[in-house]
N, CA, C and O atoms as a GROMACS GRO file, in nm:
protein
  392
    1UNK      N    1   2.557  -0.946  -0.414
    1UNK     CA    2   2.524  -0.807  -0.439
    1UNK      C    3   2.411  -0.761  -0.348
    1UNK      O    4   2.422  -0.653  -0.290
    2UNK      N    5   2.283  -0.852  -0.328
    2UNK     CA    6   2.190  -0.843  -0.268
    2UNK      C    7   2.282  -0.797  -0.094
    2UNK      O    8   2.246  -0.688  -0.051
    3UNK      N    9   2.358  -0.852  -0.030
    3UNK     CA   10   2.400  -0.819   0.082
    3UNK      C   11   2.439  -0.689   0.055
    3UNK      O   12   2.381  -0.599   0.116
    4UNK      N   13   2.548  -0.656  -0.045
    4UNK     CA   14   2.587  -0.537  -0.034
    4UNK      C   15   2.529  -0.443  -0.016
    4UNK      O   16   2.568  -0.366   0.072
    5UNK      N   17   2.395  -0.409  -0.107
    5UNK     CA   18   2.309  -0.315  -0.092
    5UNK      C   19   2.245  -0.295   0.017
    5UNK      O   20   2.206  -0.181   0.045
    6UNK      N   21   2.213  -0.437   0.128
    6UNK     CA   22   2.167  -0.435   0.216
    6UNK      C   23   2.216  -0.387   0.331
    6UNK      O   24   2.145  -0.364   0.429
    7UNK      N   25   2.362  -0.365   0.324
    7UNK     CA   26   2.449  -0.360   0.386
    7UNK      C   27   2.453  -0.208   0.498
    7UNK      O   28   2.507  -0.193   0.608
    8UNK      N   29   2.392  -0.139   0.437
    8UNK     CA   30   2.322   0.027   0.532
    8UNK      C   31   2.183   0.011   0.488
    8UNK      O   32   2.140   0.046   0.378
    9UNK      N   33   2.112  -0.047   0.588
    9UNK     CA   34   1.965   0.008   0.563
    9UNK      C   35   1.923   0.141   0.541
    9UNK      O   36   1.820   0.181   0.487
   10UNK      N   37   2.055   0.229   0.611
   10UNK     CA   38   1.957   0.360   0.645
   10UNK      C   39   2.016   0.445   0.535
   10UNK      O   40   2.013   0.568   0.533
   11UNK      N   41   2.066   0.375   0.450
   11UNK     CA   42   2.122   0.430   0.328
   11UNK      C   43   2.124   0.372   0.207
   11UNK      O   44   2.220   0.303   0.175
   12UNK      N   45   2.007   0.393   0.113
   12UNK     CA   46   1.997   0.372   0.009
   12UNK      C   47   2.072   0.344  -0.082
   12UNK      O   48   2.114   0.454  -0.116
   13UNK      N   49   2.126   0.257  -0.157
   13UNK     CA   50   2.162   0.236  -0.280
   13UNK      C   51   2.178   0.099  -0.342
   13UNK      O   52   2.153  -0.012  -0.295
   14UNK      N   53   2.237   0.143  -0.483
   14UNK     CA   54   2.217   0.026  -0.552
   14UNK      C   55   2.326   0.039  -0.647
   14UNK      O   56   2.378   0.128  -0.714
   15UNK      N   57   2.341  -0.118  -0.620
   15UNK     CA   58   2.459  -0.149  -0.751
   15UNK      C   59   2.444  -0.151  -0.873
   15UNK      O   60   2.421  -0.263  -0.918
   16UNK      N   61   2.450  -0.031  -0.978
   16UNK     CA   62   2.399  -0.076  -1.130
   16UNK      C   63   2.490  -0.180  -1.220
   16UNK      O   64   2.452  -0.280  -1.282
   17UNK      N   65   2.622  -0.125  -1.208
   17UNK     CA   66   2.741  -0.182  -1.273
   17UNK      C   67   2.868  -0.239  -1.255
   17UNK      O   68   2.936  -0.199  -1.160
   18UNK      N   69   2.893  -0.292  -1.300
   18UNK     CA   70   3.065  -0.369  -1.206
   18UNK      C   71   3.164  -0.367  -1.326
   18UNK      O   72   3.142  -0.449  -1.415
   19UNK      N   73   3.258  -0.291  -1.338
   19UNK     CA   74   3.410  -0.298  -1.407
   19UNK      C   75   3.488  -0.372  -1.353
   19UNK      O   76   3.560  -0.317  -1.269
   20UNK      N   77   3.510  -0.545  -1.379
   20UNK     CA   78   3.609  -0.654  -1.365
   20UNK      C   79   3.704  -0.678  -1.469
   20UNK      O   80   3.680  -0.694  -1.589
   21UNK      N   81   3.811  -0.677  -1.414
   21UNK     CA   82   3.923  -0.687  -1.532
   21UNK      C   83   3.883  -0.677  -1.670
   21UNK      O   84   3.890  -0.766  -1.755
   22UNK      N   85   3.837  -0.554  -1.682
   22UNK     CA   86   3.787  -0.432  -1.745
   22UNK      C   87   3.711  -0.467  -1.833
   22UNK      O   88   3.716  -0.457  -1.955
   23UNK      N   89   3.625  -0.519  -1.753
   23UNK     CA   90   3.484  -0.563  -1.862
   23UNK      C   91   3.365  -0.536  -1.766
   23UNK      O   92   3.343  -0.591  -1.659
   24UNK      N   93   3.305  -0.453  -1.819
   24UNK     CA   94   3.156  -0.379  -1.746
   24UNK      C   95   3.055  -0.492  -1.801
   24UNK      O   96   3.049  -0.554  -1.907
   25UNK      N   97   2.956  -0.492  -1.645
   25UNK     CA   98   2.822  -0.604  -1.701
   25UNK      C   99   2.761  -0.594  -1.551
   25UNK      O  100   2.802  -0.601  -1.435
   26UNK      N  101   2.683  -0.581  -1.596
   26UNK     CA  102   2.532  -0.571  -1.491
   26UNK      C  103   2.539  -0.677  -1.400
   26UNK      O  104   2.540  -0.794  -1.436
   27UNK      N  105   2.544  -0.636  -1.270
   27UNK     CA  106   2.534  -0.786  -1.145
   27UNK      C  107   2.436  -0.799  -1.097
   27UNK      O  108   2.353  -0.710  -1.081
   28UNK      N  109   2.422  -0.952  -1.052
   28UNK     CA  110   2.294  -1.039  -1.013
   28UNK      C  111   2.306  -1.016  -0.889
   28UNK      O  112   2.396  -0.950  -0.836
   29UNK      N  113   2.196  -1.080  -0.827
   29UNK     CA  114   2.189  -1.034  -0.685
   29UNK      C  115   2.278  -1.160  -0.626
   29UNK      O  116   2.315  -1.160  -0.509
   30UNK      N  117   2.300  -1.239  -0.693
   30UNK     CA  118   2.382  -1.363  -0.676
   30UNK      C  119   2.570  -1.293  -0.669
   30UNK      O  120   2.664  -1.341  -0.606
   31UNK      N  121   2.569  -1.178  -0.753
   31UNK     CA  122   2.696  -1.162  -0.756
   31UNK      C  123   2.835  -1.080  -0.644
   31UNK      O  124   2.840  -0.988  -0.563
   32UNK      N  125   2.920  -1.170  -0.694
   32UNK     CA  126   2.980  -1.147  -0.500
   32UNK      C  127   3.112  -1.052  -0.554
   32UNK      O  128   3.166  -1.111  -0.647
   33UNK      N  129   3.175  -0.936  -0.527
   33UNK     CA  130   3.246  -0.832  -0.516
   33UNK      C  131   3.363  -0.888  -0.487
   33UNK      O  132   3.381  -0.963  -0.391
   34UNK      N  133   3.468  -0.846  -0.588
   34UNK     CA  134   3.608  -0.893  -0.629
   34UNK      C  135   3.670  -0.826  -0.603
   34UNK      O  136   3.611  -0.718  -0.601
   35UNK      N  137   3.806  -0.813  -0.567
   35UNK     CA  138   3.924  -0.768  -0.553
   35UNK      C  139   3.965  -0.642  -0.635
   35UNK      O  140   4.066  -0.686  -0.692
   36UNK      N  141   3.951  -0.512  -0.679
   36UNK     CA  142   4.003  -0.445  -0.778
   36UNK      C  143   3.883  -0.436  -0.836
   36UNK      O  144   3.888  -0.336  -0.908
   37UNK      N  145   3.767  -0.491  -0.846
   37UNK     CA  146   3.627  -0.442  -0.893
   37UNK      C  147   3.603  -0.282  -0.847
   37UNK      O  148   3.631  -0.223  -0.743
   38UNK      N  149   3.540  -0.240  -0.970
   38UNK     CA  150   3.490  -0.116  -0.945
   38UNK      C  151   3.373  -0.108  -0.961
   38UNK      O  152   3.332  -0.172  -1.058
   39UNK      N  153   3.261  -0.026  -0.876
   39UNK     CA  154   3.091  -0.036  -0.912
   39UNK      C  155   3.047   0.069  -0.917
   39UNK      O  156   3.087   0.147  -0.830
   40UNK      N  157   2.956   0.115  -1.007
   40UNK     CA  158   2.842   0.178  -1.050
   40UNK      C  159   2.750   0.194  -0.920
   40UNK      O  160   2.678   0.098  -0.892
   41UNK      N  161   2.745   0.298  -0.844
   41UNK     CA  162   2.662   0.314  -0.752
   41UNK      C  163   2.499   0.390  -0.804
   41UNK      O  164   2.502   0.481  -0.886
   42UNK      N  165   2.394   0.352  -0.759
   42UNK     CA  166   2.326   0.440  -0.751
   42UNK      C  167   2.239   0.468  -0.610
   42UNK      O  168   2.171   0.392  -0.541
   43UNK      N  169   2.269   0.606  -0.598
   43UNK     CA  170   2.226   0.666  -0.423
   43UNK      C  171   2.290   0.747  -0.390
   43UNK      O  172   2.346   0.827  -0.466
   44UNK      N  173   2.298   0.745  -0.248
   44UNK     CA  174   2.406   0.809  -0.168
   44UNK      C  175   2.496   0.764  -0.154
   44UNK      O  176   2.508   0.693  -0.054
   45UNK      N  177   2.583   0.778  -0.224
   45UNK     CA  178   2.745   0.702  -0.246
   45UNK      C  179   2.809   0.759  -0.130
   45UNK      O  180   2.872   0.670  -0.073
   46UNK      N  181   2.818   0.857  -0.078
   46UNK     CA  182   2.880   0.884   0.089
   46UNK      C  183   2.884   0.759   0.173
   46UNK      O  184   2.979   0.685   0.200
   47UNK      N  185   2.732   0.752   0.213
   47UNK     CA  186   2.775   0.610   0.282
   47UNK      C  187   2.843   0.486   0.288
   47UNK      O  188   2.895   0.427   0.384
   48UNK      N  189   2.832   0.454   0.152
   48UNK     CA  190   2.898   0.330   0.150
   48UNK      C  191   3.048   0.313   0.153
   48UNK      O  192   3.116   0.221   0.200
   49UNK      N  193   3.088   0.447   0.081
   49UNK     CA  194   3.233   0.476   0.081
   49UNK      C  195   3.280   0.520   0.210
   49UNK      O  196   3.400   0.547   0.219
   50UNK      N  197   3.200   0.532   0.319
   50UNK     CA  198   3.242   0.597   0.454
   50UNK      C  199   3.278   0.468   0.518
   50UNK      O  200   3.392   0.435   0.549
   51UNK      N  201   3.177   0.402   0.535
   51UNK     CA  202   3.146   0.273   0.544
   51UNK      C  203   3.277   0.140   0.578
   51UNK      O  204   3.331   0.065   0.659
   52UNK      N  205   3.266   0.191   0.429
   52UNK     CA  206   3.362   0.065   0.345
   52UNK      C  207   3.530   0.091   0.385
   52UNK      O  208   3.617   0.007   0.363
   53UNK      N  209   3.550   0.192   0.433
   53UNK     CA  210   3.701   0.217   0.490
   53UNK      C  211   3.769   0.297   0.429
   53UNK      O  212   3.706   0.332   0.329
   54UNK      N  213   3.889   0.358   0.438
   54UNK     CA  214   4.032   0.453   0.370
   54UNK      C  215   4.022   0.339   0.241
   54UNK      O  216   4.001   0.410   0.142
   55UNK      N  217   4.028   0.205   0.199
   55UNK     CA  218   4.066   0.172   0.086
   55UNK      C  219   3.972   0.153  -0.019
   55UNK      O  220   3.976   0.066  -0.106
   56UNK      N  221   3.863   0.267   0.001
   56UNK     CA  222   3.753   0.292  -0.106
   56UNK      C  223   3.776   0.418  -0.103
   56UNK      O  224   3.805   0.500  -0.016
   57UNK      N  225   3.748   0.420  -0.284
   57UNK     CA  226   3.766   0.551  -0.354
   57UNK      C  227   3.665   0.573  -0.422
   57UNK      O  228   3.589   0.492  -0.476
   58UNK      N  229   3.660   0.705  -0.420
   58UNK     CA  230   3.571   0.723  -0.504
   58UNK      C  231   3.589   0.794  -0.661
   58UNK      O  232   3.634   0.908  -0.671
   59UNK      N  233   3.562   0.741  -0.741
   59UNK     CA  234   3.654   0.763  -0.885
   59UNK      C  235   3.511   0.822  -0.993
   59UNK      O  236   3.409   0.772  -0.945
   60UNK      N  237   3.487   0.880  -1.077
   60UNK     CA  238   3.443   0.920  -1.207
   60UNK      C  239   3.481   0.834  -1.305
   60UNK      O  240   3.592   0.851  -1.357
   61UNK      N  241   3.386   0.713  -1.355
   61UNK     CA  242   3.414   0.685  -1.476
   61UNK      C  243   3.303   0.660  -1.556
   61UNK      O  244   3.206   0.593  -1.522
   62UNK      N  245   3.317   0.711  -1.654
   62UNK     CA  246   3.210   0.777  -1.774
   62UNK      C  247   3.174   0.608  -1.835
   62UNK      O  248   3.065   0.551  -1.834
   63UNK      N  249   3.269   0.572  -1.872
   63UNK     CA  250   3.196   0.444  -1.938
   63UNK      C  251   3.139   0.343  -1.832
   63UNK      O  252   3.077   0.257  -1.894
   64UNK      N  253   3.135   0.319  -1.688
   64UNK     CA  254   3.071   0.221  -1.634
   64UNK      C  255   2.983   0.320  -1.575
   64UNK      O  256   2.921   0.274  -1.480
   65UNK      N  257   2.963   0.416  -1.597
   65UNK     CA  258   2.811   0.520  -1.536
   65UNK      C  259   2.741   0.543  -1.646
   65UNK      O  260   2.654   0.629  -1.637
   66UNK      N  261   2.763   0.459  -1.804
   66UNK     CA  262   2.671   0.488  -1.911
   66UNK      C  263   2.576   0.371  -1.936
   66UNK      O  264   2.564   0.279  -2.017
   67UNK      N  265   2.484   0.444  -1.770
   67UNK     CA  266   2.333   0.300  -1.755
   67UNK      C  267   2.246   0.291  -1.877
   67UNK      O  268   2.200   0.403  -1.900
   68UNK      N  269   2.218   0.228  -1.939
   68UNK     CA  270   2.098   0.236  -1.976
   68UNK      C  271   1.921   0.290  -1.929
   68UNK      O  272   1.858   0.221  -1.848
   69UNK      N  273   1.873   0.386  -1.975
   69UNK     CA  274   1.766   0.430  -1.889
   69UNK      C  275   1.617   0.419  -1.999
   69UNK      O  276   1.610   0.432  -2.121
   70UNK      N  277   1.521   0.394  -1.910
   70UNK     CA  278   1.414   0.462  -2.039
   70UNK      C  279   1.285   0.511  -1.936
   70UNK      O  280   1.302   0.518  -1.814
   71UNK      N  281   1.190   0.536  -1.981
   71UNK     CA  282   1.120   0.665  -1.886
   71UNK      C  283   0.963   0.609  -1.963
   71UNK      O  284   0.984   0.551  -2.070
   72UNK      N  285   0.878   0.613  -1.941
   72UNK     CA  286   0.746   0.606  -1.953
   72UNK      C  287   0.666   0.704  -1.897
   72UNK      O  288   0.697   0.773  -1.801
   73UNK      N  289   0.534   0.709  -1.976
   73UNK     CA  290   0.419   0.801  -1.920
   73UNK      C  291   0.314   0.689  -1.910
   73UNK      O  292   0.292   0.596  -1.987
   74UNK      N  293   0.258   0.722  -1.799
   74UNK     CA  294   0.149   0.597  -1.737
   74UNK      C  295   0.043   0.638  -1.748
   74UNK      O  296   0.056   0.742  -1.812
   75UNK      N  297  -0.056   0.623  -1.726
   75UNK     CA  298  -0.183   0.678  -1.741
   75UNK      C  299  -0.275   0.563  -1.620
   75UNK      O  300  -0.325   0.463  -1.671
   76UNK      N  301  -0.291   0.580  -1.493
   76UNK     CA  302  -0.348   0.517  -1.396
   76UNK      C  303  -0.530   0.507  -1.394
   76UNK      O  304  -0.612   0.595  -1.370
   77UNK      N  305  -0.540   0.419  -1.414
   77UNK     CA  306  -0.686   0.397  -1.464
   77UNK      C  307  -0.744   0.330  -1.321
   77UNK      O  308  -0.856   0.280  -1.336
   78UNK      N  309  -0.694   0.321  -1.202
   78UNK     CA  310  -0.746   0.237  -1.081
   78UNK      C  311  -0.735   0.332  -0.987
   78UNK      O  312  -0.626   0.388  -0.977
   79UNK      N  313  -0.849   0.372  -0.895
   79UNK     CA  314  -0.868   0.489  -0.816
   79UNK      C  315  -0.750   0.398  -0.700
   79UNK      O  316  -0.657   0.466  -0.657
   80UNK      N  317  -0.758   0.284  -0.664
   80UNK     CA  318  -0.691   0.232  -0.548
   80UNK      C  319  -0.522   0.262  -0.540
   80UNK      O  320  -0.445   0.250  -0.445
   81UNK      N  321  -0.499   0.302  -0.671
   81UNK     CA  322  -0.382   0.319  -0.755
   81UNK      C  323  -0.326   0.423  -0.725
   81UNK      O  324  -0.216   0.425  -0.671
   82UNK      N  325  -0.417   0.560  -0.766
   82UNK     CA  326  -0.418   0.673  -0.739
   82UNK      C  327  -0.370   0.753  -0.630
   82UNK      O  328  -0.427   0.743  -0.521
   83UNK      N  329  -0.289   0.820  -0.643
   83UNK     CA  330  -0.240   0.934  -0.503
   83UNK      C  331  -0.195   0.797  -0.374
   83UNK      O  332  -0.230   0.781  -0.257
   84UNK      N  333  -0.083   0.700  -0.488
   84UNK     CA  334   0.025   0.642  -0.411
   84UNK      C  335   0.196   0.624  -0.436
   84UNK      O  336   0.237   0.640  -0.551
   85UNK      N  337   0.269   0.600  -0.356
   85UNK     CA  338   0.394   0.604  -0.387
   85UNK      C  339   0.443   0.476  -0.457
   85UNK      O  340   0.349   0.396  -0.452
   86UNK      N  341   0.523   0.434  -0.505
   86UNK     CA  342   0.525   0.323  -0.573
   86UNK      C  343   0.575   0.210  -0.459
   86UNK      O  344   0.539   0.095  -0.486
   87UNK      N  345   0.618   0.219  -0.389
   87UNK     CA  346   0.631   0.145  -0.288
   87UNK      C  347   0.499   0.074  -0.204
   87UNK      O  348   0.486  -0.042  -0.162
   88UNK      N  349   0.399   0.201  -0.197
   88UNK     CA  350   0.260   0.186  -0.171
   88UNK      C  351   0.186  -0.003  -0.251
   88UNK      O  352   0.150  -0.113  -0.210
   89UNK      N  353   0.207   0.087  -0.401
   89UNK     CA  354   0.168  -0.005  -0.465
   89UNK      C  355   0.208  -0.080  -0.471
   89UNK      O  356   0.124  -0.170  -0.465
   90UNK      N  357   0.358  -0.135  -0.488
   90UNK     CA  358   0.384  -0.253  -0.463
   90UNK      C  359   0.397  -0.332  -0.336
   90UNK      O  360   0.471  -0.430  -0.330
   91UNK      N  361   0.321  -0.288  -0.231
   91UNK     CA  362   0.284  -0.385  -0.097
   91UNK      C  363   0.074  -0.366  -0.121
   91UNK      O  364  -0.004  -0.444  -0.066
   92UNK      N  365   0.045  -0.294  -0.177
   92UNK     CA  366  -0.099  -0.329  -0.226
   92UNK      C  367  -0.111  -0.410  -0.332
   92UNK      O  368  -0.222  -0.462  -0.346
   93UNK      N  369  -0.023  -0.438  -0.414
   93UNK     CA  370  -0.043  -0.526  -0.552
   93UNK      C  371   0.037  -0.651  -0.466
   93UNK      O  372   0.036  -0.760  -0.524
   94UNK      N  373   0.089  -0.648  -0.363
   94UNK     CA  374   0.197  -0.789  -0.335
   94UNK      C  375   0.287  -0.871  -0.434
   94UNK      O  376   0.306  -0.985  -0.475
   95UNK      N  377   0.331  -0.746  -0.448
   95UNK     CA  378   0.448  -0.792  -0.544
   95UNK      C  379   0.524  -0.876  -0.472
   95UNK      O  380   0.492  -0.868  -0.354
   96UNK      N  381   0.631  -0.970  -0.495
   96UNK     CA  382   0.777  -1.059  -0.466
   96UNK      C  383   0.851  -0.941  -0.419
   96UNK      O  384   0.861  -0.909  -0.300
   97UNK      N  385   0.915  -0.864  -0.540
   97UNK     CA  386   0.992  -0.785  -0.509
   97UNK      C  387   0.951  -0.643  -0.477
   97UNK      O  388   0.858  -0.592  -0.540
   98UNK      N  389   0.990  -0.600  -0.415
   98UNK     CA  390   0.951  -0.440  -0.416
   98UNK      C  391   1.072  -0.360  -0.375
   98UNK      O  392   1.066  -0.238  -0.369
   0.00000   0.00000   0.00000
């Protein structure tokens, strides 16, 4: 999965979901793209579908686009913190992942 996403730098996205012989479940970055799989994009889905050739479609389906989401209010107590992008912070905090 990790390749896939990687797969257009200059185009953002991300795999949320995968519908395999019709069972939806969240993929690892370990997980490798099947035959008749369908995915949950999140981004600019243009690209990848441009990308990816005539035998990608692009389809609407309500039950593998029903992500789970939740939202927080933060309250930043570290001036170094302050008036950055989160990307910022996570190469100032040195995160693993960012």
């Amino acid at each position: 999965m990790a390749d896939a996403e990687s797969f257009l730098p200059t185009a953002r996205f991300f795999v949320e979901r995968v519908r395999r012989q019709g069972k939806i479940f969240s993929p690892e970055k370990t997980t490798l793209l099947a035959a008749e799989d369908v995915v949950a994009v999140v981004g600019r889905t243009e690209a990848p579908v441009q990308s990816l050739g005539p035998s990608t479609i692009k389809i609407a389906d309500a039950e593998l686009l029903h992500i789970p989401m939740a939202s927080f209010d933060l309250y930043v107590t570290q001036k170094t913190i302050a008036a950055n992008t989160l990307s910022e912070i996570c190469l100032k905090l040195q995160f693993s992942e960012c």
